[in-house]
C-alpha positions as CSV (number, residue, x, y, z in Angstrom):
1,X,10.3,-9.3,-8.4
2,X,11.7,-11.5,-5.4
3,X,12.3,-10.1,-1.9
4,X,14.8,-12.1,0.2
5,X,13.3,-10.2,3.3
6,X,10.1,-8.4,4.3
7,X,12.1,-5.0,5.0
8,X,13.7,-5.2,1.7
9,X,10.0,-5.8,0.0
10,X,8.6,-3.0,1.9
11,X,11.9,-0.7,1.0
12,X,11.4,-1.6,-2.6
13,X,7.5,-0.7,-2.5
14,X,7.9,2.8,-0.5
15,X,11.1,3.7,-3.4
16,X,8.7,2.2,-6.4
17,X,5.4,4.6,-4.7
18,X,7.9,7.3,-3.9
19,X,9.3,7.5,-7.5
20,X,5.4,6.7,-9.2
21,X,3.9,10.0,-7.2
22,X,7.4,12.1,-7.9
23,X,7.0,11.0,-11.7
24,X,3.6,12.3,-11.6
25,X,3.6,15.8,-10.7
26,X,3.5,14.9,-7.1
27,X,5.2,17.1,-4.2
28,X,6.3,13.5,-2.0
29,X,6.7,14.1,2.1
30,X,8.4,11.3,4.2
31,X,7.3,11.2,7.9
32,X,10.4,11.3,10.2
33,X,9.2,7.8,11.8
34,X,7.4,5.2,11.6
35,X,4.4,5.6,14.1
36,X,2.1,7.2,12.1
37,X,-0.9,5.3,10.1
38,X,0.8,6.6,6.7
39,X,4.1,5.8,4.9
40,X,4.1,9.0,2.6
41,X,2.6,12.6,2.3
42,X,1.4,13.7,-1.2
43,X,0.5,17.3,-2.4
44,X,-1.0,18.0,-6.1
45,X,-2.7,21.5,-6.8
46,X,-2.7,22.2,-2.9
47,X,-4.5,19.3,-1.9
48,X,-3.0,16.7,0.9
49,X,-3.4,12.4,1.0
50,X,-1.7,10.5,3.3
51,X,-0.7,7.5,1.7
52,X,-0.2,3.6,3.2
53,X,2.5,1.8,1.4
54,X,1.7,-2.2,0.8
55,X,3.3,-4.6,-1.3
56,X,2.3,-8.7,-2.0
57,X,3.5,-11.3,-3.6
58,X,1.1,-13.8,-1.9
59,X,-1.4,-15.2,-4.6
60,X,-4.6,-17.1,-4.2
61,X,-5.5,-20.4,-5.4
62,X,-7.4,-19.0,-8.5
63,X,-4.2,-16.7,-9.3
64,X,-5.5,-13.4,-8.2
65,X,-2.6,-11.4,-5.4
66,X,-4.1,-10.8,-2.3
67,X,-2.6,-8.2,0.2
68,X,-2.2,-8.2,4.5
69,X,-4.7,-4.8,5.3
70,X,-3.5,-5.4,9.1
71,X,-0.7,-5.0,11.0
72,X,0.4,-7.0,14.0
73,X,3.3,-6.9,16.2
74,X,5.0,-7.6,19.6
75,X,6.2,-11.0,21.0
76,X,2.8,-12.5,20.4
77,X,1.9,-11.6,16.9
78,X,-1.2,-9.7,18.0
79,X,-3.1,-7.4,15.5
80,X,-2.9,-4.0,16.3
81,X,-4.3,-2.0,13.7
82,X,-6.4,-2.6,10.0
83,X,-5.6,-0.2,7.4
84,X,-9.4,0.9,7.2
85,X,-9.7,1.9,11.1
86,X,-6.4,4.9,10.4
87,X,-6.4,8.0,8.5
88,X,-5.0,7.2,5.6
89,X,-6.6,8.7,2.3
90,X,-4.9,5.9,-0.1
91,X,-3.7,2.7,-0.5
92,X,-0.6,2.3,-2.9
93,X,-0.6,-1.6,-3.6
94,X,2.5,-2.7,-5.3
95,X,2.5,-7.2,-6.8
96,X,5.3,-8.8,-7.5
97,X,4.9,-8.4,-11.0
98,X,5.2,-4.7,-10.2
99,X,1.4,-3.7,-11.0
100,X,0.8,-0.8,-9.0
101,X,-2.9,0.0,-7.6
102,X,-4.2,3.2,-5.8
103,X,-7.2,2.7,-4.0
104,X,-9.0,5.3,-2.0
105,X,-9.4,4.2,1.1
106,X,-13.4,4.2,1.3
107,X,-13.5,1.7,-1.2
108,X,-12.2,-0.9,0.8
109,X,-14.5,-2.9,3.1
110,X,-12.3,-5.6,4.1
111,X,-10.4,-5.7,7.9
112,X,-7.3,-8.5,7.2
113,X,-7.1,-9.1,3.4
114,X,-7.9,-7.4,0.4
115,X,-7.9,-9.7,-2.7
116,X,-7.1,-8.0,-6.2
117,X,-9.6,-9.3,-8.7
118,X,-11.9,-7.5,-11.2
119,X,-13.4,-5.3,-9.1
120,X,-10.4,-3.6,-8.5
121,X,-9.2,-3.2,-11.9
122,X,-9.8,0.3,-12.5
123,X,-7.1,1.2,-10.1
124,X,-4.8,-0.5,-11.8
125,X,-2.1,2.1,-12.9
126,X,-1.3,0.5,-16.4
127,X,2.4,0.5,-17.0
């Protein structure tokens, strides 16, 4: 999947998670901005997870997609937050290739990039 911009990437990623969670039995809530750590709400069985939407199509040199776990902003580019230091419950992790991953966030370690390789794996939602 190509992306001519970054807002149309990251529209395409919160529609794919939207419609993966609905699909699933899901109740899906959408914050009424964007200044929250979390890009959806999900309920199943009564229980909440506040979801962070990410999507990548950057690969590394041995082939494996690697995705941006910080956020930076302002005239000077400066990081402002890492996915791990919010309260977010999950990662949704969309590739290019449109392989979706949903990682909890306590698995991750990492502050800037989170590469996808075997480890990973079994968070791969198989299509």
């Amino acid at each position: 999947m190509k992306f001519n911009t970054n807002r149309e990437k990251g529209n395409t990623s919160l529609g794919i998670a939207i419609a993966y969670y609905s699909s699933n039995g899901y109740t899906v809530s959408i914050p009424l901005n964007d200044t929250q750590d979390y890009d959806l709400i999900i309920d199943k069985n009564n229980v909440l997870k506040k979801v962070q939407v990410k999507s990548t199509s950057c690969k590394t040199k041995y082939g494996n997609y690697q995705v941006a776990l910080k956020s930076c902003g302002g005239t000077k580019g400066k990081q402002y937050k890492t996915v791990i230091d919010t309260n977010v419950d999950e990662l949704f992790i969309l590739t290019e290739n449109i392989d979706i991953y949903i990682l909890p966030i306590n698995e991750i370690r990492n502050k800037s990039t989170l590469t996808i390789c075997n480890k990973y794996e079994k968070y791969n939602i198989k299509k």
